[in-house]
N, C-alpha and C positions, 0 to 999 in steps of 0.2 A: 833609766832616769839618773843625772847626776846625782852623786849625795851630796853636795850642794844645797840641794833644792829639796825642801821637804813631801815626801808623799802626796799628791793632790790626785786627785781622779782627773784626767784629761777634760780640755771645754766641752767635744763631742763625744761625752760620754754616753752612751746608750742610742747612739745613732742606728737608727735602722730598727726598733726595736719595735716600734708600731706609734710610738708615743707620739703626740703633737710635738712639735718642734717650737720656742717660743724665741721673739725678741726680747732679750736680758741682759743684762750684767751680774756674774759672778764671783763671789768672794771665792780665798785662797780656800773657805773653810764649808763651801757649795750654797752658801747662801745666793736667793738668786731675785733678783727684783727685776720689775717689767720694765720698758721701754718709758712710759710716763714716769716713773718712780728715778729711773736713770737721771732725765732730761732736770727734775726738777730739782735734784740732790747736786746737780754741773751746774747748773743755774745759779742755784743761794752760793755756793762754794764760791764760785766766781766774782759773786757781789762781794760776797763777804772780804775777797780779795783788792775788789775796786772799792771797798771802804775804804782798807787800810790805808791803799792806794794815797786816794785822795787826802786822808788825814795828812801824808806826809807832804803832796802839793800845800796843803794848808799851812805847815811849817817852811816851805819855803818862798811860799810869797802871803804874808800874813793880810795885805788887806784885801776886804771882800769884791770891792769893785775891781781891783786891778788883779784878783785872780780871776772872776770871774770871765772880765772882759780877753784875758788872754786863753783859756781853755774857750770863748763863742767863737773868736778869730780862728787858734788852731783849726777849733772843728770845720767852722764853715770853708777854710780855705782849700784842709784835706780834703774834703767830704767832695766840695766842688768840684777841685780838679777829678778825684778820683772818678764822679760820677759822668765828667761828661767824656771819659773815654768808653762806659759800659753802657750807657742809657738807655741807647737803642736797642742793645738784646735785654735790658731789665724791661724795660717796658713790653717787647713782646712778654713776655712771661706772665704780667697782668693785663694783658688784654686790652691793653691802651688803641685803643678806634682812633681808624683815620682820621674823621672829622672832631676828635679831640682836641682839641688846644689851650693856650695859657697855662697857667702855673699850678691851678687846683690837681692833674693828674698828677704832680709829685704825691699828694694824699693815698693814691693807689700804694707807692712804696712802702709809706709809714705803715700804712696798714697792715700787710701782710709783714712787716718786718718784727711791730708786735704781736702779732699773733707766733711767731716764731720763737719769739724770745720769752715766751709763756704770761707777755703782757695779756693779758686778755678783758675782752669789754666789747664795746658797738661803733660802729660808727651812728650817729645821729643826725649826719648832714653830707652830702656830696653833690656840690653844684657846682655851678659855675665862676661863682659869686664868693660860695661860704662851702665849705667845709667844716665840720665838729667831730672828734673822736671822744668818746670817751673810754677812760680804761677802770676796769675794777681793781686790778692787780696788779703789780710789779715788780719782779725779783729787784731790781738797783734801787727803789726807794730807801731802803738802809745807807746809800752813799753820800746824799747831802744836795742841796740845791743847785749848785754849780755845774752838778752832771745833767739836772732840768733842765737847767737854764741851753747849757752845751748840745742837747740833742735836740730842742729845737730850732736852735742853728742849723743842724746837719738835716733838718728836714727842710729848712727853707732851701741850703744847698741844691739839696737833689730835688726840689719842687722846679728850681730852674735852669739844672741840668736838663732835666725832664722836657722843659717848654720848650728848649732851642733845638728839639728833635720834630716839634709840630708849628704847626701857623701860630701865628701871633694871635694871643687873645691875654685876657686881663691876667695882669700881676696877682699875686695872692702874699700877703705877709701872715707867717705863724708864729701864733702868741700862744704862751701853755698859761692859760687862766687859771687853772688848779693842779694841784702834785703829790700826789700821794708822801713823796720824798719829803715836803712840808710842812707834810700833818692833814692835806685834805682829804677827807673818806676818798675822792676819783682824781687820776689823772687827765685833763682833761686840755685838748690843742683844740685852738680854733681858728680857722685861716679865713681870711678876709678880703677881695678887691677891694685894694685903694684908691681903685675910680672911684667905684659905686660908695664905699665907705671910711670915706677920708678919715684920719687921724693924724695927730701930730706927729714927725719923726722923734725917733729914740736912737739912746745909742745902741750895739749891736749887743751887749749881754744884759739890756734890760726890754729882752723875750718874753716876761712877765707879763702878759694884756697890761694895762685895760684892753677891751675893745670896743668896737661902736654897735655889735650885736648881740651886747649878754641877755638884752630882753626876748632872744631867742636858746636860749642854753633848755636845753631838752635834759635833766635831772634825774636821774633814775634810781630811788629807794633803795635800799640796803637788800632789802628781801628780794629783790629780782635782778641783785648784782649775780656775777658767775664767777668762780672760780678757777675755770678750767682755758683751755686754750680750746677752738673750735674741733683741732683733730683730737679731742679726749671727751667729745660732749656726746651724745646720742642725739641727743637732738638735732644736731648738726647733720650726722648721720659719720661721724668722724671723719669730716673733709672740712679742709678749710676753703671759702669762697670768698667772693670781693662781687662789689655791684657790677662787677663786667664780666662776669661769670668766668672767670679765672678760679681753677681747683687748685689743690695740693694735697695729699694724704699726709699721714702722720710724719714721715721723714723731713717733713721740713720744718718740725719745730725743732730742728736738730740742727740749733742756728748759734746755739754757746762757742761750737767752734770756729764758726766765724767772725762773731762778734760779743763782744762783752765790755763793759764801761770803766774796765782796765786798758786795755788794750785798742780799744776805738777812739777813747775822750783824754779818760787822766794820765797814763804815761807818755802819748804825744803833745798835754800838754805841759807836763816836767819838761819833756826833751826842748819843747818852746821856750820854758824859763834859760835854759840852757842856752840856747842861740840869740838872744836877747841879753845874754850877758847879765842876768838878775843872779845865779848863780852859778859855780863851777860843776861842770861832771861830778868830780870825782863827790863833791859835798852831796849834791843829787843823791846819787849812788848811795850813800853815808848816810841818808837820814831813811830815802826807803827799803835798807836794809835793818836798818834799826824799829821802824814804825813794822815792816812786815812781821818781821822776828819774836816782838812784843805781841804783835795779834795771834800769831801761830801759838803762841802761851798761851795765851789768854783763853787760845779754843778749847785747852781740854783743862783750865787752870780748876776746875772743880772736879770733885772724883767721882759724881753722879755721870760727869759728860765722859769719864774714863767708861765707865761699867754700858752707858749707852751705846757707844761705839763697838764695845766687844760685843754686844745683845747682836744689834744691828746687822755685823759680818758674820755673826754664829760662829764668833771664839771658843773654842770649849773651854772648860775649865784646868785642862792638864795644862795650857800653854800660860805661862807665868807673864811679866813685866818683861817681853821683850822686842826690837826690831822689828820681827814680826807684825806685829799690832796695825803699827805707823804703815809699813810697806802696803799692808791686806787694803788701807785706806786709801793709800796713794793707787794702789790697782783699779780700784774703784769708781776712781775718779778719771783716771784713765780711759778705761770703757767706755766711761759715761760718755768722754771727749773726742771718742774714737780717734787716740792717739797712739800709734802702735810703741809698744813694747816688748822686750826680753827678759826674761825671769834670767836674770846669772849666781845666782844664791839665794837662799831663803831657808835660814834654819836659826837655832837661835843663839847664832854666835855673830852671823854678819845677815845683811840683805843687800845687795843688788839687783840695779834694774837696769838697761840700756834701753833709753826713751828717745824716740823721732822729737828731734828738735823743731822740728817744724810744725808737729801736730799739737806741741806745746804752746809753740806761737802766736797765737790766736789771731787772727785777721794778718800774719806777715809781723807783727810785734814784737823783736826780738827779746826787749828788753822784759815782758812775760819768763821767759824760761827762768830767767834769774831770780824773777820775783816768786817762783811758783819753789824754787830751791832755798830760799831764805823763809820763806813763808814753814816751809814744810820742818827746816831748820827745828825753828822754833816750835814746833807742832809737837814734833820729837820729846823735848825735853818735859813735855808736860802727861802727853798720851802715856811715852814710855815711862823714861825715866831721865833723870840729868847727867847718869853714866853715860845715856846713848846720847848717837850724834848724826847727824846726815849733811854728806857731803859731797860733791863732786871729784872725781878721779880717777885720770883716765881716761876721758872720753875720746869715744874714734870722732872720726870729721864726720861733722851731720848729724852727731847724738849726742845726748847727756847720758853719761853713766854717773849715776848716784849709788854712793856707800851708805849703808844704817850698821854702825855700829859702837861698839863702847868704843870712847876717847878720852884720855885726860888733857883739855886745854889750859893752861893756865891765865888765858889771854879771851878768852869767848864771853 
């Protein structure tokens, strides 16, 4: 092993040894968490990243309606196009029946898309007519209404990607009547034919209901909300299902690296402000380096959230304030994203890592890798210390190499 890289015990350590073999992720330091534990540590991370995100949309188009309205357009236009070149094999996938038609089977996608995303909850309505989801949980309610507002959009999208793969039958519009992102105990969409039940038109980001069947809103107490996503329940029997009896085991909540409300919603719709000539690139660039950098502080800005993190990777106590710490974290998250990686140092003078740009990417989002290296930036100077630093350099074609090491900037 290089010395380079400090001592670790190989991933397949003890193969063949008689033991069960488990799905995990492992610290530099052999801590090792399951598969659920992964999913849901990538999940908050990533929210917590399409906060930031969003904060800095917020600074550069300060008012509500016309930010809003440009992230529902984004969405619905991306989502559109995108869906009507894949629909036909999505929909195999959920079980979409031949004699299916209209708009409500887009409801099949939603559905399984949160379960995926560890949104988890019921459906309480699937017809022809009406559809009702409700959810308990949601990792991006910490982002703010606008990312509500924006993924109702991209479900009406793909409701009618969906229909121009089957016979004509009734329209459905989706309206998300509650938000967890809001403040409501449930997130909660309910889609509607506007034959059967007319309402006024709106404009396209006020996705907000009313609608004309709350006096059908099926409600479900706190005490028999769930926690969990379908593949982590027993009761389930650890399979996720949909009413067309479409399955999935546990690998398909392993959906962070497709999709996350960074890389789906708020940075195509900066890159929109952009193209709209509301602001320049470069200013873009400038304020969500500055808005990420600030939250990456912010993460470990108390010394309870320092000693936390060390608990959590089973830092020993020989290893001091260094690189280390940051990197052990950055692996972690890593795994969790199944994004591959190379260890090129790790001791406590420097850390390197050369990471798949791509697996950074999240959904094809370039502009993610950047944000995941300012974010982390700033992570640094808090986890560690303000001597360390993390940076890019060097990178081959098709990877990010990041350095953690002491720097003096006079300029940072």
């Amino acid at each position: 092993m290089s010395r380079k890289i400090d001592e670790r015990l190989p991933q397949d350590s003890g193969m063949g040894a008689g033991l069960k073999e488990y799905t995990a992720i492992k610290s530099p330091w052999e801590r090792m968490y399951c598969f659920r534990d992964a999913m849901h540590y990538s999940n908050r991370f990533e929210a917590v990243l399409g906060a930031a995100a969003l904060q800095a949309f917020r600074i550069l188009v300060p008012d509500y309606k016309e930010r809003c309205k440009i992230i529902c357009e984004s969405a619905y236009e991306r989502i559109s196009a995108a869906n009507r070149l894949c629909a036909e094999a999505v929909a195999d996938t959920q079980n979409v029946h031949p004699f299916m038609c209209g708009q409500f089977t887009g409801a099949l996608s939603g559905d399984q898309g949160d379960d995926a995303l560890l949104m988890c909850g019921r459906v309480q309505d699937f017809g022809t007519y009406r559809c009702e989801k409700e959810l308990d949980e949601c990792p991006w309610d910490i982002c703010g209404s606008e990312l509500c507002r924006a993924t109702t959009m991209s479900l009406q999208a793909v409701s009618e990607a969906y229909s121009e793969i089957h016979r004509k039958g009734p329209s459905m519009e989706y309206c998300m009547v509650e938000a967890k992102g809001c403040g409501d105990r449930h997130c909660r969409i309910v889609a509607e034919s506007r034959e059967k039940y007319p309402m006024p038109e709106h404009e396209i980001w006020e996705s907000f209901g009313p609608v004309a069947t709350a006096d059908q809103i099926k409600y479900t107490p706190e005490e028999d909300c769930v926690a969990e996503s379908m593949v982590f329940r027993e009761e389930c029997n650890y399979i996720w299902s949909n009413g067309t009896n479409a399955e999935g085991a546990s690998a398909t909540a392993n959906y962070v690296i497709f999709s996350s409300g960074a890389a789906m919603y708020i940075l195509p719709a900066i890159d929109e402000v952009v193209n709209r000539g509301l602001a320049t690139k470069e200013f873009a660039d400038h304020v969500l380096k500055c808005v990420l950098e600030a939250s990456g502080k912010a993460m470990f800005g108390e010394h309870y959230a320092i000693k936390a993190a060390r608990d959590w990777m089973g830092v020993p106590d020989s290893i001091g304030s260094d690189g280390r710490i940051a990197g052990g974290l950055i692996e972690m998250l890593l795994q969790s994203m199944i994004c591959k990686y190379e260890v090129e140092a790790f001791n406590k003078e420097e850390v390197v890592y050369v990471i798949d740009r791509g697996g950074l990417a999240v959904n094809g989002c370039q502009r993610m890798v950047q944000c995941h290296v300012d974010f982390w930036y700033g992570m640094v100077k808090t986890l560690v210390n303000p001597q360390w630093s993390l940076w890019e350099e060097n990178s081959p074609e098709g990877k990010l190499r990041i350095k953690i090491a002491k720097k003096i900037d006079k300029f940072c």
